[in-house]
C-alpha positions as CSV (number, residue, x, y, z in Angstrom):
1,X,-13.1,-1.1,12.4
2,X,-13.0,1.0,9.2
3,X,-14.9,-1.4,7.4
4,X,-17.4,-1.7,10.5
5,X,-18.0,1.8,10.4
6,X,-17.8,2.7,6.4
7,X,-20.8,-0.1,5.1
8,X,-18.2,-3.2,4.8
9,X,-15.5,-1.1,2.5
10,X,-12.5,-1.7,2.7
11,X,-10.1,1.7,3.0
12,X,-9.3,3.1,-0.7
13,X,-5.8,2.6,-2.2
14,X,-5.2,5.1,-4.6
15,X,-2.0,5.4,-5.9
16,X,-1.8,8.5,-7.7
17,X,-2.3,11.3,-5.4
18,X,-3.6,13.7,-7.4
19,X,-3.8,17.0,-5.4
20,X,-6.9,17.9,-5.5
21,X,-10.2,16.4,-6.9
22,X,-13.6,17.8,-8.5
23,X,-15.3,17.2,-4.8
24,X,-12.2,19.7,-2.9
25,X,-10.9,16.4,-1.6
26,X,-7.0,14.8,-1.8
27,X,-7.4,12.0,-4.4
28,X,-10.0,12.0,-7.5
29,X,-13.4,12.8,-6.1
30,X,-14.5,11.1,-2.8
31,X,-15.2,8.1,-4.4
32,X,-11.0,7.4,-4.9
33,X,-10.3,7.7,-1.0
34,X,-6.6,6.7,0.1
35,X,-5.9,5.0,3.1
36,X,-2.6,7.3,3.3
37,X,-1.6,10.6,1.5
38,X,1.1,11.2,-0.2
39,X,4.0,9.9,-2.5
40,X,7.6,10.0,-1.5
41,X,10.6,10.8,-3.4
42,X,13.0,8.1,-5.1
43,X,15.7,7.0,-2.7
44,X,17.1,5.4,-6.7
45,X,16.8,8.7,-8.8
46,X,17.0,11.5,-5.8
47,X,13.4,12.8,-7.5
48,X,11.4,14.3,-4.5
49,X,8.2,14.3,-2.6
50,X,4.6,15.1,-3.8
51,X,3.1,17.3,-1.6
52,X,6.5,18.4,-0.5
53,X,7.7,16.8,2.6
54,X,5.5,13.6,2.3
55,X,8.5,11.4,3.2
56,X,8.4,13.4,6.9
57,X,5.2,14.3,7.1
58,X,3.6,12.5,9.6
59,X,0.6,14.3,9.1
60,X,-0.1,12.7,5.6
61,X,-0.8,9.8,7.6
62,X,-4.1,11.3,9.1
63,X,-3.3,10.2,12.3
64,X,-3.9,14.0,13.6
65,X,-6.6,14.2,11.6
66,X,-8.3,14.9,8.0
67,X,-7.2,18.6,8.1
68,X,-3.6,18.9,7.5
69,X,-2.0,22.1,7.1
70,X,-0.5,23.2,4.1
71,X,-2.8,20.8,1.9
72,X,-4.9,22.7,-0.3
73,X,-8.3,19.9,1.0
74,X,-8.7,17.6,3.7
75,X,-7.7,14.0,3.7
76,X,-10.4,11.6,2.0
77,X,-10.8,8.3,3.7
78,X,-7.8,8.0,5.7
79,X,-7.5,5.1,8.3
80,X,-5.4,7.7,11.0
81,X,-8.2,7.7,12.8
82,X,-8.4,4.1,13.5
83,X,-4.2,3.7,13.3
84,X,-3.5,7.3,15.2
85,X,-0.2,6.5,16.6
86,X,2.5,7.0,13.7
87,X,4.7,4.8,14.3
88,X,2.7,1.5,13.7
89,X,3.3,3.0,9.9
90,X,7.4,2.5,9.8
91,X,8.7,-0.9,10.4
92,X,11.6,-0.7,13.5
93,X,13.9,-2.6,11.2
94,X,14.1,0.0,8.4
95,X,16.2,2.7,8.4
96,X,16.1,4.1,5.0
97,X,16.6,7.7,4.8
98,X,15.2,10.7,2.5
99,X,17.8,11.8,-0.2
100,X,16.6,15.0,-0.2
101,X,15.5,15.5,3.5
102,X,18.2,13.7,4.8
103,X,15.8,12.4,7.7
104,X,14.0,9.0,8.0
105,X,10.6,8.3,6.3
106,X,7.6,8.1,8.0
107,X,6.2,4.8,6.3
108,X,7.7,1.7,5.6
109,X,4.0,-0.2,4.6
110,X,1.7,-1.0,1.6
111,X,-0.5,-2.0,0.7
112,X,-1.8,-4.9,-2.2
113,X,-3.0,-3.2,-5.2
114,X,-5.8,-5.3,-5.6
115,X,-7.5,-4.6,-1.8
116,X,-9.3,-1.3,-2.0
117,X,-8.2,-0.2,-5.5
118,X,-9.9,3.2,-6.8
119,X,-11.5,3.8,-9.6
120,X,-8.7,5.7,-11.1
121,X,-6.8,2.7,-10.3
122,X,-7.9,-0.2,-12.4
123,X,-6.4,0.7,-15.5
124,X,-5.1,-1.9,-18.0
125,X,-1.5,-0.6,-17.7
126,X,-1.5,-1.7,-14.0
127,X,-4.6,-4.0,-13.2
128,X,-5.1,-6.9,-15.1
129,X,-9.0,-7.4,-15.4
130,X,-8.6,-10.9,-15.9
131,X,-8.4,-11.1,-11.5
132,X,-10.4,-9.8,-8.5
133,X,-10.6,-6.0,-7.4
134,X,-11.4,-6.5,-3.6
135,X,-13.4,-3.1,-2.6
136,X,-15.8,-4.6,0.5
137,X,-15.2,-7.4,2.6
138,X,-17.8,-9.3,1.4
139,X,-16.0,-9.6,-2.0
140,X,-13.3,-12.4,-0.6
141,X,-14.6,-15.9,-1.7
142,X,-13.4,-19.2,-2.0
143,X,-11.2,-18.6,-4.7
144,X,-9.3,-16.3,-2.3
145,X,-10.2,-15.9,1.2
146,X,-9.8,-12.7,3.9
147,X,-7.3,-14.6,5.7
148,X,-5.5,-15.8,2.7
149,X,-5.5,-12.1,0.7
150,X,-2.4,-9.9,2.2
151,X,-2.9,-6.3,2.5
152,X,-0.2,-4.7,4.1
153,X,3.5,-5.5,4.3
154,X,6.4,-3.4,4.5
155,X,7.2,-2.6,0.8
156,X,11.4,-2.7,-0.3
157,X,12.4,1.0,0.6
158,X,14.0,1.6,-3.2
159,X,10.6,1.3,-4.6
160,X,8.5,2.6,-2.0
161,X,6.6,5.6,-3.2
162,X,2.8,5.9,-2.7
163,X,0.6,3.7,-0.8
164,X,-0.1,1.6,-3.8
165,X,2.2,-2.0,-4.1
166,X,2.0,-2.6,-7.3
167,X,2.5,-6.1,-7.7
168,X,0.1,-7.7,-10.3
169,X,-0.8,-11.2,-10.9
170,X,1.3,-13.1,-12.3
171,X,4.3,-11.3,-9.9
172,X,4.3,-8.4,-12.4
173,X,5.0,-4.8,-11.5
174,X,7.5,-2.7,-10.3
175,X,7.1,-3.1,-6.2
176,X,8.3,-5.7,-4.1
177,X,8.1,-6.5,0.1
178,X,10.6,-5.7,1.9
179,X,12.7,-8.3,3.1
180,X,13.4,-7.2,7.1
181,X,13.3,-10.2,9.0
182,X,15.9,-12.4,8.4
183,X,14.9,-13.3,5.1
184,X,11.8,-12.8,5.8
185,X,8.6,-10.4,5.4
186,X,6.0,-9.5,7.9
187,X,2.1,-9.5,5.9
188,X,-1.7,-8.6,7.7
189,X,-4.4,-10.2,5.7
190,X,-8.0,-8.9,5.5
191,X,-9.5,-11.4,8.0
192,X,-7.0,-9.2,10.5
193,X,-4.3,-11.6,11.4
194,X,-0.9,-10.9,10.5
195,X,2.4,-13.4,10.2
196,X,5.6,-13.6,8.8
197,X,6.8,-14.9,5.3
198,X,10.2,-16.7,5.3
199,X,11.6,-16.4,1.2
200,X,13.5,-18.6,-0.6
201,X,14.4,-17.4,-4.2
202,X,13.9,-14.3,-5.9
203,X,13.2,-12.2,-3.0
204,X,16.4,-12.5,-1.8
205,X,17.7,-12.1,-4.9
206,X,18.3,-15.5,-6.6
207,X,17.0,-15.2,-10.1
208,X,16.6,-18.0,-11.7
209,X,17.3,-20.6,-8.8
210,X,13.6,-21.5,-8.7
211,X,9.7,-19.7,-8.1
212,X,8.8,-20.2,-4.6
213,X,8.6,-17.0,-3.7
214,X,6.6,-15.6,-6.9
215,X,4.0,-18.4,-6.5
216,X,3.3,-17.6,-2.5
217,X,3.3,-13.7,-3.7
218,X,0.9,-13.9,-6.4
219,X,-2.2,-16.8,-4.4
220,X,-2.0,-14.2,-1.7
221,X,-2.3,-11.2,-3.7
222,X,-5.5,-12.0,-5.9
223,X,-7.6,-14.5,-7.9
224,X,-9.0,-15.0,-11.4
225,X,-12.8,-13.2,-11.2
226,X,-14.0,-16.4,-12.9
């Protein structure tokens, strides 16, 4: 529906969460809008929220609106408006809790680094230019299709920060799914549909015993450009 309503983009995932931007709007300028505001604290390192609260704030979300008190600028291209009930945002089966709150997060979810990425975003440190940057709908192709692209899953709770999964091509990066399901993960793709991924190697945390799970992880996460 977002995409229906916003000329066939697809919601902005900007990872940073700078406060505010040069237009007065969370992110960096309208054109870096995030599908969800706000980075929460390390449940490794104890190192807390930014805003403060964001691992409690169900407000970051949107889902009450663009306006959320206490911010110093609305909320730039949030999808709480199409997603308004919070708890479709926190996966029943985790139960992580805040270090510093001492109360359960908010969000469990993700999503792919390479589906809406920012401007600010697609930086050689994290984005490797060699592959796709999906922004609109009409950028899947037959080198990777809508319903073969993930873009959310619930991301492994002592990574989870922003809204950003960092997991570049080929399985690089510091996130990872989270593995809720009886060895398994639950993914939406772009087309809409959603299923669940059963793993078999290093997402369960067999290094070395073979690259099953890497391989399914990176063709569903992005393709070469050309």
């Amino acid at each position: 529906m977002y995409s229906g309503d916003n000329g066939d983009q697809i919601p902005g995932n900007e990872g940073h969460n700078n406060p505010v931007g040069p237009s007065g709007l969370i992110g960096v300028g309208t054109l870096d809008a995030d599908w969800v505001a706000g980075s929460f604290g390390s449940l490794l390192d104890g190192s807390q929220d930014n805003p403060v609260g964001a691992s409690t704030n169900t407000a970051l979300l949107g889902v009450f609106g663009d306006n959320v008190p206490g911010l110093p600028a609305r909320l730039a291209g949030s999808i709480g408006s199409y997603a308004k009930n919070a708890g479709i945002y926190l996966c029943p089966a985790d139960h992580s809790i805040d270090k510093h709150w001492k109360q359960q997060r908010v969000r469990s979810c993700s999503a792919n680094c390479y589906v809406g990425t920012t401007p600010s975003e697609q930086r050689r440190s994290e984005i490797d230019f060699r592959y796709q940057v999906y922004k609109k709908l009409g950028d899947f192709n037959s080198r990777l299709s809508a319903a073969d692209c993930m873009v959310f899953t619930d991301e492994n709770p002592l990574s989870l920060n922003d809204g950003f999964l960092l997991i570049t091509e080929p399985y690089g990066g510091g996130d990872r799914p989270a593995v809720n399901h009886a060895s398994a993960s639950s993914f939406t793709f772009a087309d809409g549909h959603a299923q669940t991924h059963k793993w078999h190697d290093s997402l369960l945390g067999k290094p070395g015993t073979g690259t099953t799970d890497g391989a399914w992880l990176a063709a569903h996460i992005t393709a070469l450009s050309n």
